[in-house]
FITI-626986 format. One line per 10 residues: number of its first residue (from 1); their letters; for each residue x, y, z of N, C-alpha, C, O. Coordinates in nm, 4 decimals, decimal comma. Example, Ala and Ser with C-alpha at 12.3 -4.5 7.8 and 13.67 -1.06 7.14 Angstrom:
2
1> AS> 1,3190 -0,5690 0,7800 1,2300 -0,4500 0,7800 1,3200 -0,3300 0,7800 1,4236 -0,3319 0,8465 ~ 1,2850 -0,2250 0,7080 1,3670 -0,1060 0,7140 1,2900 0,0030 0,7870 1,3409 0,1138 0,8039
//
This chain:
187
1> XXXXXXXXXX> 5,5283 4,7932 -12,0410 5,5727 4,7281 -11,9187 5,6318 4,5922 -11,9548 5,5951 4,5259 -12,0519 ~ 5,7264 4,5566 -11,8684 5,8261 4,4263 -11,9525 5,7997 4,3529 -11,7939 5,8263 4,4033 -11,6848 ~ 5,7319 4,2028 -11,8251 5,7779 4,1125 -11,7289 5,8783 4,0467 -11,6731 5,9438 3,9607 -11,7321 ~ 5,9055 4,1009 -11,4990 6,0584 4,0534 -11,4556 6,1199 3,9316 -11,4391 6,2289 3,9048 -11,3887 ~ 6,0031 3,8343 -11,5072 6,0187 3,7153 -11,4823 6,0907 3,6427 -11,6727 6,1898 3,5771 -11,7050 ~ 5,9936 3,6929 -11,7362 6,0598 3,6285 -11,8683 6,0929 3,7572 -11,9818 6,1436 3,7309 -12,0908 ~ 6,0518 3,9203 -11,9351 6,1098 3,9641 -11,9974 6,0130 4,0439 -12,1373 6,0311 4,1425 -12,2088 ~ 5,9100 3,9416 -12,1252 5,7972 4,0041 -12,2155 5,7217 4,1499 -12,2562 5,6979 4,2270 -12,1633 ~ 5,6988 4,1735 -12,3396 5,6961 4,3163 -12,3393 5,5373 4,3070 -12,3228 5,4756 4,2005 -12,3224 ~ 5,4768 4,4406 -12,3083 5,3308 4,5104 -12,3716 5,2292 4,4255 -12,2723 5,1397 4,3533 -12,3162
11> XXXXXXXXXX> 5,2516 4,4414 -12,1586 5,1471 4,3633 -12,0509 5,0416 4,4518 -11,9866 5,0698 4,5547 -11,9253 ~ 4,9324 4,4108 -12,0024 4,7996 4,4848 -12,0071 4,7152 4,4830 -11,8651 4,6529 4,5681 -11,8015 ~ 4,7542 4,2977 -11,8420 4,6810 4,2178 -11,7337 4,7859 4,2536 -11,5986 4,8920 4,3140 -11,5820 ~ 4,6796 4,1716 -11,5079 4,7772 4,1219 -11,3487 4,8951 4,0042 -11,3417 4,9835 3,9704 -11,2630 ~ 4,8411 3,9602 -11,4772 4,9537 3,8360 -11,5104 5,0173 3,8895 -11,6586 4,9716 3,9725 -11,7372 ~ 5,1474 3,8043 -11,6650 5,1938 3,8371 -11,7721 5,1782 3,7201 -11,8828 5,1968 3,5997 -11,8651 ~ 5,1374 3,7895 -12,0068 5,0333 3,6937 -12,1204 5,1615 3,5569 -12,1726 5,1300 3,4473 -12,2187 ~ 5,2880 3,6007 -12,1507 5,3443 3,4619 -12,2038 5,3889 3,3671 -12,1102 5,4022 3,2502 -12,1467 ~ 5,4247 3,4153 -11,9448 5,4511 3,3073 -11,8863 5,3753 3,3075 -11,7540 5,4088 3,2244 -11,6696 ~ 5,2495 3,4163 -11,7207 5,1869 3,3584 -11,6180 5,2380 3,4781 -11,4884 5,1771 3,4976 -11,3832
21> XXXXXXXXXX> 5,3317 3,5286 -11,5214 5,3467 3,5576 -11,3821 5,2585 3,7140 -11,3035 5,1958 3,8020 -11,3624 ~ 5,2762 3,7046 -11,2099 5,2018 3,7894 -11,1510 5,2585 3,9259 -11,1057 5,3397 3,9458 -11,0153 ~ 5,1936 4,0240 -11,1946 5,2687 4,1556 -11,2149 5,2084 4,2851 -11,1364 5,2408 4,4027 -11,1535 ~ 5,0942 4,2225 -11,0292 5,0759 4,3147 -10,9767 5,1133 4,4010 -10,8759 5,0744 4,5162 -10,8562 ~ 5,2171 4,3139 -10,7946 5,3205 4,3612 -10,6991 5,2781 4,3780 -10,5315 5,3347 4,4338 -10,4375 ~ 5,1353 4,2922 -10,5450 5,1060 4,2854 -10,4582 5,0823 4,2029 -10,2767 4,9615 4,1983 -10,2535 ~ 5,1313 4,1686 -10,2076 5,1230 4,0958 -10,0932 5,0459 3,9702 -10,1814 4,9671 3,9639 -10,2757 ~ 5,1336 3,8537 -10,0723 5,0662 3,7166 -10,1559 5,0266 3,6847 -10,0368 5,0780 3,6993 -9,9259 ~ 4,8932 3,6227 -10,0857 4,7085 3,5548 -10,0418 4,7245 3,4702 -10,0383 4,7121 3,4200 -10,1500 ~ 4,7725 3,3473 -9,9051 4,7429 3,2414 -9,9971 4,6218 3,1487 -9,9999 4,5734 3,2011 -9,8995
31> XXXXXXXXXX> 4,5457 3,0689 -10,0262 4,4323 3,0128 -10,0758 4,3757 2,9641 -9,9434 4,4575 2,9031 -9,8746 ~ 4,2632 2,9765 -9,8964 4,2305 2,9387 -9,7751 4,1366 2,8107 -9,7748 4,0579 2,8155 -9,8694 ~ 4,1244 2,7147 -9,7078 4,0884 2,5722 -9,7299 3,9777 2,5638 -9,7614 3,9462 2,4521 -9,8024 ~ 3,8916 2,6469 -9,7596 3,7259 2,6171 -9,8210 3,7295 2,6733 -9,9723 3,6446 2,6252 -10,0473 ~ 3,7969 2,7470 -10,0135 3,8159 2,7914 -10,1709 3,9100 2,6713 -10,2216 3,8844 2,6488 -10,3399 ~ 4,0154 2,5825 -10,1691 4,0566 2,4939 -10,2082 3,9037 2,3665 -10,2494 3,8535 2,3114 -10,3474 ~ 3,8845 2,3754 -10,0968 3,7592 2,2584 -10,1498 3,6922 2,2400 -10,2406 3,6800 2,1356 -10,3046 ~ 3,6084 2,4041 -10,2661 3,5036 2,4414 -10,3618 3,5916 2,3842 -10,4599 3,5886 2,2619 -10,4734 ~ 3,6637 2,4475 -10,5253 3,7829 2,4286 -10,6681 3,7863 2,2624 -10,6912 3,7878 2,2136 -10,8042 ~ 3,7871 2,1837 -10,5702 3,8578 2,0387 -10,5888 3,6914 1,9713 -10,6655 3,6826 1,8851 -10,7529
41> XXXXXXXXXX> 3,5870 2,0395 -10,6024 3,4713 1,9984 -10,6036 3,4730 2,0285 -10,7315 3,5156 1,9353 -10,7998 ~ 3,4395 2,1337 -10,7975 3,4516 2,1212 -10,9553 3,5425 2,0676 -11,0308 3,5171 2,0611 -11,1511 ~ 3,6027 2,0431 -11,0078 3,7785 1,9368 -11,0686 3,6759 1,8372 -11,0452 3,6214 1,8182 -11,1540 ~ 3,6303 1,7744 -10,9679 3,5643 1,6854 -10,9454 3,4477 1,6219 -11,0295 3,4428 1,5109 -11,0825 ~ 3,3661 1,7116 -11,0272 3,2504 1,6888 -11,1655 3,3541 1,6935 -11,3303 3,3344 1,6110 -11,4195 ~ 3,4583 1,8037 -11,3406 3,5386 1,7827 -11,4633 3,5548 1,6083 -11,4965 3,4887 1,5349 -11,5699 ~ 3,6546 1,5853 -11,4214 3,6687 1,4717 -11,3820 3,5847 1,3555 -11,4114 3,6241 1,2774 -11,4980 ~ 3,5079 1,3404 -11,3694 3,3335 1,2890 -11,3692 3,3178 1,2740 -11,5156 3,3228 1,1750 -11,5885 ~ 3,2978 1,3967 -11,5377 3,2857 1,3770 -11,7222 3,3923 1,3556 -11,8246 3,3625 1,3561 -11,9441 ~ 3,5224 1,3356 -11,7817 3,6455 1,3242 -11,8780 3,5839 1,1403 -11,8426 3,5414 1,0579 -11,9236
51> XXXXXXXXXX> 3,6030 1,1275 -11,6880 3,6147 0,9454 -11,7077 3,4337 0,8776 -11,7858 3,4187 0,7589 -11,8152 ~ 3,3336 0,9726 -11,8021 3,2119 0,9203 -11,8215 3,2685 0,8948 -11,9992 3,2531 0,7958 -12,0708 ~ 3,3466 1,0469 -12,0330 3,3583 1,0318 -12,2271 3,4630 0,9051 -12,2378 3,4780 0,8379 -12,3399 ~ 3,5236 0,8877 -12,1297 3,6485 0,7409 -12,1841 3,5579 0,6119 -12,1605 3,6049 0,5106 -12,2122 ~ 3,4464 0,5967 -12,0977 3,3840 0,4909 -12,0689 3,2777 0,4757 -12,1978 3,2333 0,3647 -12,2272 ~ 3,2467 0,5769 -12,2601 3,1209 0,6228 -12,3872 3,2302 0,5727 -12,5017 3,2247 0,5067 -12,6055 ~ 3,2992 0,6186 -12,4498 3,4433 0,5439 -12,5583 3,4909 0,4362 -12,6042 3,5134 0,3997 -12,7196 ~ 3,5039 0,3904 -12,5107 3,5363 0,2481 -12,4769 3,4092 0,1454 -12,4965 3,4345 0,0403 -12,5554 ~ 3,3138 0,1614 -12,4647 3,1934 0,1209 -12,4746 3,1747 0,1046 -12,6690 3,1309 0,0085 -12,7323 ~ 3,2106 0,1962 -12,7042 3,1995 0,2163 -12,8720 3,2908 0,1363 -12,9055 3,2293 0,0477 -12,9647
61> XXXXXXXXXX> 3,3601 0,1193 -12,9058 3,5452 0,0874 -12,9502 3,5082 -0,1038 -12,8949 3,5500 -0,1977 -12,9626 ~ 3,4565 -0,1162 -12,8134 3,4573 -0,2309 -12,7672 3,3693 -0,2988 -12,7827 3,3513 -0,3837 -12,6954 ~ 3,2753 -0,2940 -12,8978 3,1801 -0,3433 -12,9232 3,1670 -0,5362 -12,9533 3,0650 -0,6050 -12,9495 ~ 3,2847 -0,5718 -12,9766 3,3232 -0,6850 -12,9758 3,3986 -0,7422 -12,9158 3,4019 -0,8645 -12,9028 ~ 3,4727 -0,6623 -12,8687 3,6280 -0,7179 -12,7624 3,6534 -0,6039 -12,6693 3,6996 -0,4903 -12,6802 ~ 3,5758 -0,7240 -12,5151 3,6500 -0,6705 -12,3905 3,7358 -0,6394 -12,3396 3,7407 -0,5806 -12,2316 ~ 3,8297 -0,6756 -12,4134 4,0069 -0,6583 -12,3567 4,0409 -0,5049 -12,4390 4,1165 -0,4170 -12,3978 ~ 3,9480 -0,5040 -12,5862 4,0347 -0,3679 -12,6119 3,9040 -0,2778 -12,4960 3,9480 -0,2090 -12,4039 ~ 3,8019 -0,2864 -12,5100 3,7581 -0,1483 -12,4192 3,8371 -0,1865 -12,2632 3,9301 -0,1190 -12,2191 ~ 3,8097 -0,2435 -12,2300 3,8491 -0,2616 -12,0680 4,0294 -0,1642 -12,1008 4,0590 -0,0908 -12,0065
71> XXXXXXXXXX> 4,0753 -0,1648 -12,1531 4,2135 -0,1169 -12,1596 4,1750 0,0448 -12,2205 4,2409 0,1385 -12,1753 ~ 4,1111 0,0610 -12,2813 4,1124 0,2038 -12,3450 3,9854 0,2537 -12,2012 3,9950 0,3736 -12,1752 ~ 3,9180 0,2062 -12,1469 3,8362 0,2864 -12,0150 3,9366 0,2998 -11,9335 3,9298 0,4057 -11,8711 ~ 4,0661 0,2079 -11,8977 4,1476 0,2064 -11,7930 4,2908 0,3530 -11,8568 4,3545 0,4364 -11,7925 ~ 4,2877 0,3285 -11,9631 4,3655 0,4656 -11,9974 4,2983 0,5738 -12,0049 4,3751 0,6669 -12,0294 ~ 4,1389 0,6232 -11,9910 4,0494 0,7319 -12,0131 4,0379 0,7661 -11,8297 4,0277 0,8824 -11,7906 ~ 4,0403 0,6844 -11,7620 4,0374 0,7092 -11,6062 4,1712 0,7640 -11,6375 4,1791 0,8835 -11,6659 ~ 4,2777 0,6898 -11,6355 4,3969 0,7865 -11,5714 4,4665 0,8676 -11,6559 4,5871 0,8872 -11,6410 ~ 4,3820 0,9316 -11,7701 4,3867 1,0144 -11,8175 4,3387 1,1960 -11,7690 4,3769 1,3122 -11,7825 ~ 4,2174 1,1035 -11,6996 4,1036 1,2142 -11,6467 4,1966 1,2070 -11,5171 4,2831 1,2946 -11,5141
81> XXXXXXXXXX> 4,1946 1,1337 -11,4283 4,2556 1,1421 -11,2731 4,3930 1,2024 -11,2977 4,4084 1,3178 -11,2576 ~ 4,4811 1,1505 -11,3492 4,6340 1,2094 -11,4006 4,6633 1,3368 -11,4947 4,7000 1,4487 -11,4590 ~ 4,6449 1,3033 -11,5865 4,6652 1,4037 -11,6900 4,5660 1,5177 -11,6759 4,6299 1,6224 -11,6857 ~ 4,4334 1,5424 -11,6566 4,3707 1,6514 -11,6464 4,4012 1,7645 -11,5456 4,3647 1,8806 -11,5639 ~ 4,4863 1,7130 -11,4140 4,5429 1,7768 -11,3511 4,6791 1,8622 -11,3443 4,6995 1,9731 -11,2950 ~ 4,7833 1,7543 -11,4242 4,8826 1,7554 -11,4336 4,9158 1,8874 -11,5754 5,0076 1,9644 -11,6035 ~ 4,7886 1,8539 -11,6293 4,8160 1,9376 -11,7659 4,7308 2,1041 -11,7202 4,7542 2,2096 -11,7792 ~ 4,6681 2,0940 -11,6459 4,6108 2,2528 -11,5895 4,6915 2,3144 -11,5116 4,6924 2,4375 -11,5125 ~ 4,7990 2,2225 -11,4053 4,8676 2,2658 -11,3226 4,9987 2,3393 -11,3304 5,0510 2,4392 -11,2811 ~ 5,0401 2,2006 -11,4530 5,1697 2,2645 -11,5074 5,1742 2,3953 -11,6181 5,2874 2,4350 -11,6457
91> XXXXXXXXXX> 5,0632 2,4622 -11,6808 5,0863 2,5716 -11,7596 5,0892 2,6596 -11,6906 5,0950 2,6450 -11,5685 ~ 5,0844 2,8250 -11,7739 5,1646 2,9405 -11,7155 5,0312 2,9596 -11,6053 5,0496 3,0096 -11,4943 ~ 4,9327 2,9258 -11,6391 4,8608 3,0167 -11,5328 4,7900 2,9108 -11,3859 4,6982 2,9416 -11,3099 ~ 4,8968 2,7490 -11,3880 4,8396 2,7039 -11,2959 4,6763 2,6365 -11,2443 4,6502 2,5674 -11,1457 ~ 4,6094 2,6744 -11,3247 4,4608 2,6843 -11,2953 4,4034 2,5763 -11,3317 4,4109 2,5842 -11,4543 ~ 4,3369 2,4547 -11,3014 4,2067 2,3383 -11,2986 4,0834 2,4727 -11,3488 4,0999 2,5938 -11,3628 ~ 3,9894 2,4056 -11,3620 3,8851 2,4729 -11,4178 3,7912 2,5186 -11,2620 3,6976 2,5963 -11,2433 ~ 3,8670 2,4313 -11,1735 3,7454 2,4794 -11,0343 3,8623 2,5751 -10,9680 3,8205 2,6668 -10,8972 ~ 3,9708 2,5652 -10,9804 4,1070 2,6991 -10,9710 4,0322 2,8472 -11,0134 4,0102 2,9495 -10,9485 ~ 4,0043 2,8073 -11,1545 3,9702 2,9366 -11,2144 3,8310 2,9984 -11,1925 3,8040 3,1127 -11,2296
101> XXXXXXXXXX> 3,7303 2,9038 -11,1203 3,6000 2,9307 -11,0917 3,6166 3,0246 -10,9643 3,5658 3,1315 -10,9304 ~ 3,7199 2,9287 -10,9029 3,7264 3,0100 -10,7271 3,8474 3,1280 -10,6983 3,8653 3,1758 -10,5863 ~ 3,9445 3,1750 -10,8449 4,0228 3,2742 -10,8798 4,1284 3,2221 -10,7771 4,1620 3,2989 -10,6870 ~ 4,2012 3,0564 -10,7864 4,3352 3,0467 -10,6932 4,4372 2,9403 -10,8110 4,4020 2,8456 -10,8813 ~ 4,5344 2,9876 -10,7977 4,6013 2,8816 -10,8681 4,7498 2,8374 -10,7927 4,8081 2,8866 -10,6961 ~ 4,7836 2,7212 -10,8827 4,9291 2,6626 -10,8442 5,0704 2,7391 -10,8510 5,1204 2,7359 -10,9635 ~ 5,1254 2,7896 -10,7785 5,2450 2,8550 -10,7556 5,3544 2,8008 -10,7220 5,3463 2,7261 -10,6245 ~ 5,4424 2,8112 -10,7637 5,6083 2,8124 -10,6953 5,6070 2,8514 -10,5919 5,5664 2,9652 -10,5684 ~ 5,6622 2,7490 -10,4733 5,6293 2,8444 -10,3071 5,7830 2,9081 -10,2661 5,8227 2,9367 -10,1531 ~ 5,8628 2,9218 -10,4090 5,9896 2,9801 -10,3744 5,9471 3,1163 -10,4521 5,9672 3,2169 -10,3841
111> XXXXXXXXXX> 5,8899 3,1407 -10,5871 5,8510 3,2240 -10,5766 5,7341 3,2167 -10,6627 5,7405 3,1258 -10,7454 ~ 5,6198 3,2944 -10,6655 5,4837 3,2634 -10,6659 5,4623 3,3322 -10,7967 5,3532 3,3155 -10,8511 ~ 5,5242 3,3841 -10,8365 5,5371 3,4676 -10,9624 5,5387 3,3570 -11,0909 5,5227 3,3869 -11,2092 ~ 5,5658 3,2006 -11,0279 5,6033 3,1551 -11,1332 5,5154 3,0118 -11,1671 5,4489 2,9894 -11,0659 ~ 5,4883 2,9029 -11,2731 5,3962 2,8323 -11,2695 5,5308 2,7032 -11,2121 5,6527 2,7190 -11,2060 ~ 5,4391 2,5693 -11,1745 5,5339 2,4531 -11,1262 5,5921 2,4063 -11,2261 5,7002 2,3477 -11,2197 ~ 5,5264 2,4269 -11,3322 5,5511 2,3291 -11,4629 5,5171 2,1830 -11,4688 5,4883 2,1386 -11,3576 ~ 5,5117 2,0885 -11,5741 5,4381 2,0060 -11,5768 5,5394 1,8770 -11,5089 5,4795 1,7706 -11,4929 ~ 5,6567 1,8790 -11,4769 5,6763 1,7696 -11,3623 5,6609 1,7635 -11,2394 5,6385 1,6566 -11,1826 ~ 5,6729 1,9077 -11,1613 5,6480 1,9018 -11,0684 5,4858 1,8630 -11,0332 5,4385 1,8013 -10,9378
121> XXXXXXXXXX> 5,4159 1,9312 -11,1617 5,2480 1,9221 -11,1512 5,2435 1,7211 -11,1525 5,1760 1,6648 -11,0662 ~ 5,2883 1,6732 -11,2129 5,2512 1,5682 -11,2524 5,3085 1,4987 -11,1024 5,2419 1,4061 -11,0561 ~ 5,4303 1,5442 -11,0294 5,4353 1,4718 -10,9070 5,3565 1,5204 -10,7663 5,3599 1,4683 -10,6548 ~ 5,2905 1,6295 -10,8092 5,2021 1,6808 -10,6872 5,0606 1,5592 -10,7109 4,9867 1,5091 -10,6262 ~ 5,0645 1,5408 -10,8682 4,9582 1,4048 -10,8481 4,9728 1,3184 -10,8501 4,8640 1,2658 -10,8736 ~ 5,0561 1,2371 -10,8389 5,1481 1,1646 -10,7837 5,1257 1,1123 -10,6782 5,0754 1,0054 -10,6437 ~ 5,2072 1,2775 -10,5815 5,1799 1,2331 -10,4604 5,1014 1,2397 -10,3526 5,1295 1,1891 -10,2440 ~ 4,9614 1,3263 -10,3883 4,8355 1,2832 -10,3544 4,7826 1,1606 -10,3623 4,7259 1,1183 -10,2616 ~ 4,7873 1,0977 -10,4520 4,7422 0,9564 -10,4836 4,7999 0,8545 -10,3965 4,7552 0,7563 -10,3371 ~ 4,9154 0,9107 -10,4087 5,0143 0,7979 -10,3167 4,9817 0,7951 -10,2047 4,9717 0,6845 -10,1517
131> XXXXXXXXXX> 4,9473 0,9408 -10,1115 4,9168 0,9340 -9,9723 4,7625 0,9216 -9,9622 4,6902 0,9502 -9,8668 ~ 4,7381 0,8842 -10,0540 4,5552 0,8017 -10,0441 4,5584 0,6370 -10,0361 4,4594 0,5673 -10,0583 ~ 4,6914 0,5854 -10,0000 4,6728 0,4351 -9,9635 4,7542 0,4175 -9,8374 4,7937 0,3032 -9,8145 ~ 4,7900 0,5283 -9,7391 4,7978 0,5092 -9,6498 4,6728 0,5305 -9,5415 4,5822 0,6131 -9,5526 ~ 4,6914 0,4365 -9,4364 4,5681 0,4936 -9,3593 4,5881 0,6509 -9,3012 4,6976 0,7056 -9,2877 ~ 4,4642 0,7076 -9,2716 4,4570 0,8531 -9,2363 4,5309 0,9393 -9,2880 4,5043 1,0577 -9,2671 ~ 4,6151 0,9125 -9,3488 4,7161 1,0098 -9,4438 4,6336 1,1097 -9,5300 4,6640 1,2272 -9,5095 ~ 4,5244 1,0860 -9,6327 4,4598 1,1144 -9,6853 4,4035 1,2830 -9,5948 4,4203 1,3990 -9,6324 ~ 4,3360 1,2296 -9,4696 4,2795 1,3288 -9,4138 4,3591 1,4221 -9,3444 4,3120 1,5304 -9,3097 ~ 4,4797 1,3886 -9,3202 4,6201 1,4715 -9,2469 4,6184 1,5803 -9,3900 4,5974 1,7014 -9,3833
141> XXXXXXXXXX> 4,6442 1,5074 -9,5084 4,6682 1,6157 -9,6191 4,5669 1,6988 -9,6326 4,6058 1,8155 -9,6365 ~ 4,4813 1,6894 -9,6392 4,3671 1,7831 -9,6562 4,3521 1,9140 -9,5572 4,3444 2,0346 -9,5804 ~ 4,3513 1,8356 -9,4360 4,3641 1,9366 -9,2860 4,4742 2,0077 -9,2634 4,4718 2,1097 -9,1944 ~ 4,6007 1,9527 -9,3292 4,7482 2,0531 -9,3116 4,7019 2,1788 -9,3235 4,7138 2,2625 -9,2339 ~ 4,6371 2,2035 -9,4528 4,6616 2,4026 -9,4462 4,5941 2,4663 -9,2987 4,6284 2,5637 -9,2316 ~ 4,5208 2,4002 -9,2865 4,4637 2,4790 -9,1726 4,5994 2,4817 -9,0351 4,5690 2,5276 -8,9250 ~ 4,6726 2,4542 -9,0485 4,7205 2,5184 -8,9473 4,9045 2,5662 -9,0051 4,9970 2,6212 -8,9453 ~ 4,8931 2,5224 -9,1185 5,0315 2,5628 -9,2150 5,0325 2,7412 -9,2075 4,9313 2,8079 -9,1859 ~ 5,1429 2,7865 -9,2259 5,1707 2,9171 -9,2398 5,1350 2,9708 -9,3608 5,0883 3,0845 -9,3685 ~ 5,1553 2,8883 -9,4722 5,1667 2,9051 -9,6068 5,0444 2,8743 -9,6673 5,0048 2,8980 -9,7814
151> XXXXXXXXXX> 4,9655 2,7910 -9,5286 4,8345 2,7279 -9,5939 4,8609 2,5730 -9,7372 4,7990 2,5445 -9,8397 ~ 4,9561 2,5250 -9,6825 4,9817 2,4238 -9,7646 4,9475 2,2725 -9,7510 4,9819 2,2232 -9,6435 ~ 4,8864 2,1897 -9,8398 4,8683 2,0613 -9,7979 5,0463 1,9986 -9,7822 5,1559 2,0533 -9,7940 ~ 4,9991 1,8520 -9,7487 5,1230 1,7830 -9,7706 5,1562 1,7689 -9,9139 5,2692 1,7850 -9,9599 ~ 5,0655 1,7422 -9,9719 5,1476 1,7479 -10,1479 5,2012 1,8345 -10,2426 5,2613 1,8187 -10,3488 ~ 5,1536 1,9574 -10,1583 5,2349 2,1282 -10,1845 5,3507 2,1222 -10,1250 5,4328 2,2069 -10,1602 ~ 5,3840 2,0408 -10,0382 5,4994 2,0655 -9,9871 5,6171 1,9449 -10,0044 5,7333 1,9426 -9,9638 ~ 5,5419 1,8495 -10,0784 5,6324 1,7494 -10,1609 5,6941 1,8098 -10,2918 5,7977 1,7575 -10,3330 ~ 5,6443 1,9070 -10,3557 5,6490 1,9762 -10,4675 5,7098 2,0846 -10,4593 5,7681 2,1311 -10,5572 ~ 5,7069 2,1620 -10,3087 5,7416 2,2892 -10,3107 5,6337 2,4119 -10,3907 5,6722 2,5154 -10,4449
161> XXXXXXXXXX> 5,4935 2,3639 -10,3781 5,3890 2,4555 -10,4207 5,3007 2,5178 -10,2925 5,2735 2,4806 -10,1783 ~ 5,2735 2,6257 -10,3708 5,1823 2,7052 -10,2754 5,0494 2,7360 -10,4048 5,0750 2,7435 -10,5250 ~ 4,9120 2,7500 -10,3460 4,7785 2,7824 -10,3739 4,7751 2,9154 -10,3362 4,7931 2,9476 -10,2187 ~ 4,7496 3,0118 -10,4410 4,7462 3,1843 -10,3926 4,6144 3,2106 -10,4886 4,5657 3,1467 -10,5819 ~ 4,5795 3,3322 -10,4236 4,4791 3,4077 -10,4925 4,5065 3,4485 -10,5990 4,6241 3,4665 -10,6307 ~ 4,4251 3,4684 -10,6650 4,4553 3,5482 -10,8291 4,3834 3,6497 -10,8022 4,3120 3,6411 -10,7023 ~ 4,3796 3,8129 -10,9065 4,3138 3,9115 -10,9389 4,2023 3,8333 -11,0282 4,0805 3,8344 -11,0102 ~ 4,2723 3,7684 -11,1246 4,1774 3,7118 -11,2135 4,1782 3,5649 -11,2338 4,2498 3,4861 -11,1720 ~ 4,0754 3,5292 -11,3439 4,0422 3,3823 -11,3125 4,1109 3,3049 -11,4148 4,0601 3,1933 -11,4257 ~ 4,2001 3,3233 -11,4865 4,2971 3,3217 -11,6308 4,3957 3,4344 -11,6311 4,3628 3,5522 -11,6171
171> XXXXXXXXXX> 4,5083 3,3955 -11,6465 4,5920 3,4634 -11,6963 4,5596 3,5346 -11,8564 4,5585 3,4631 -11,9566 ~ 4,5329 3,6920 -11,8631 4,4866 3,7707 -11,9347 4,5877 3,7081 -12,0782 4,7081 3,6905 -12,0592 ~ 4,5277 3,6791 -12,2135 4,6115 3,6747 -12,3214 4,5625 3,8131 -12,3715 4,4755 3,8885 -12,3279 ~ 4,6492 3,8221 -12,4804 4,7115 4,0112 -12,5072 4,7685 3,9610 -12,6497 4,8567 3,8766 -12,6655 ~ 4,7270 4,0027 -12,7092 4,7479 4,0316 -12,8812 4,8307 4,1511 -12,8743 4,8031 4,2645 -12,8350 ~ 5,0112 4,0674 -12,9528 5,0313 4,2435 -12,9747 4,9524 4,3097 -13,0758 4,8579 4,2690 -13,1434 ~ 5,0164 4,4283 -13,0709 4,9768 4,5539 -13,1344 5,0448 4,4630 -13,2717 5,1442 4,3906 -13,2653 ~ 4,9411 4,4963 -13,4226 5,0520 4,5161 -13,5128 5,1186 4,6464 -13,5498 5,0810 4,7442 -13,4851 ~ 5,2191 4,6671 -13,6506 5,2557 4,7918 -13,6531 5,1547 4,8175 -13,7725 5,1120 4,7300 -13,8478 ~ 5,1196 4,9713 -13,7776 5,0891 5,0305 -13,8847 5,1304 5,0104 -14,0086 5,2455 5,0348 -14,0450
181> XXXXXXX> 5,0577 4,9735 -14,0683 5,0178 4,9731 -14,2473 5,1456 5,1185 -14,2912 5,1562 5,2322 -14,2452 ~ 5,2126 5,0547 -14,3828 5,2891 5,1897 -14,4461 5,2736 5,1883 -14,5825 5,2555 5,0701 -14,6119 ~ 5,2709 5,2579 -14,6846 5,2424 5,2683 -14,8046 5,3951 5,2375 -14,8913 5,5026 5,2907 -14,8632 ~ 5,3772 5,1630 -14,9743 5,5075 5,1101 -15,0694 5,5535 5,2632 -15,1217 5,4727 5,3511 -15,0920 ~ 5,6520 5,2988 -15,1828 5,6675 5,3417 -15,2971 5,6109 5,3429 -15,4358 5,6629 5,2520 -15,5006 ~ 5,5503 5,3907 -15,4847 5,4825 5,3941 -15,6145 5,3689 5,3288 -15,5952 5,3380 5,2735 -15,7008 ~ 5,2835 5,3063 -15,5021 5,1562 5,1983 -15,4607 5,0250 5,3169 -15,4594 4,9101 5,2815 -15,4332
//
């Protein structure tokens, strides 16, 4: 079976093993706001412990000088807040680690078959963050899906992403086949 998206051969899974997409051909789910929550909630403890190891870090590193830890804790936060998101979101299979607990990941809401990739991922966090220093904005985004068609916050729809169900909780990797052993001449 060859994926219609990149073309890949020998696909085993519901997703296809080199770029993610979703080969089961089936009606798209999309993520309903309490499986979003759960998911954010474990992103959450992730989180928790990426900024606790940059602070254990920094704490080491800074044993004499406040200015270098205070700067290496302030790059381990927005490492954990920024990058831990940005870097789960944008690969083939979309998925945070509380994504893959609650089987939903990040989609293309043009077509869902496909991952955002890592700029769009990096401006969906972005622009969450951003609408966390307006007043009530924060809670408008959260509450959108519930009455969205697509089930989308506002920062899915700064991005052009949609949250869908998965079959599975990872995009299946797949070892090809090697070919058979052949015997030399004179061996």
């Amino acid at each position: 079976m060859f994926c219609p998206n990149c073309g890949h051969a020998d696909q085993l899974g519901a997703f296809c093993a080199n770029c993610g997409a979703d080969l089961s051909g089936r009606a798209i789910a999309y993520s309903r706001l309490w499986r979003r929550a759960v998911a954010q909630g474990i992103d959450l403890i992730a989180t928790l412990v990426l900024a606790g190891a940059a602070f254990l870090f920094a704490a080491f590193l800074g044993r004499g000088s406040h200015s270098v830890s205070g700067v290496v804790f302030i790059a381990g936060i927005a490492i954990a807040v920024v990058g831990y998101p940005t870097l789960m979101h944008g690969r083939a299979a979309g998925q945070t680690l509380g994504k893959m607990a609650l089987r939903i990941a990040v989609r293309d809401a043009n077509d869902t078959s496909r991952s955002i990739g890592y700029p769009r991922a990096l401006a969906r966090i972005v622009s969450r963050l951003a609408m966390s220093v307006v007043p009530l904005l924060p809670f408008l985004n959260i509450l959108w899906p519930l009455w969205d068609s697509r089930n989308q916050a506002l920062h899915d729809k700064v991005v052009s992403s949609v949250v869908v169900r998965t079959t599975t909780a990872v995009a299946p990797a797949t070892t090809p086949a090697l070919p058979a052993a052949t015997a030399l001449p004179g061996s």
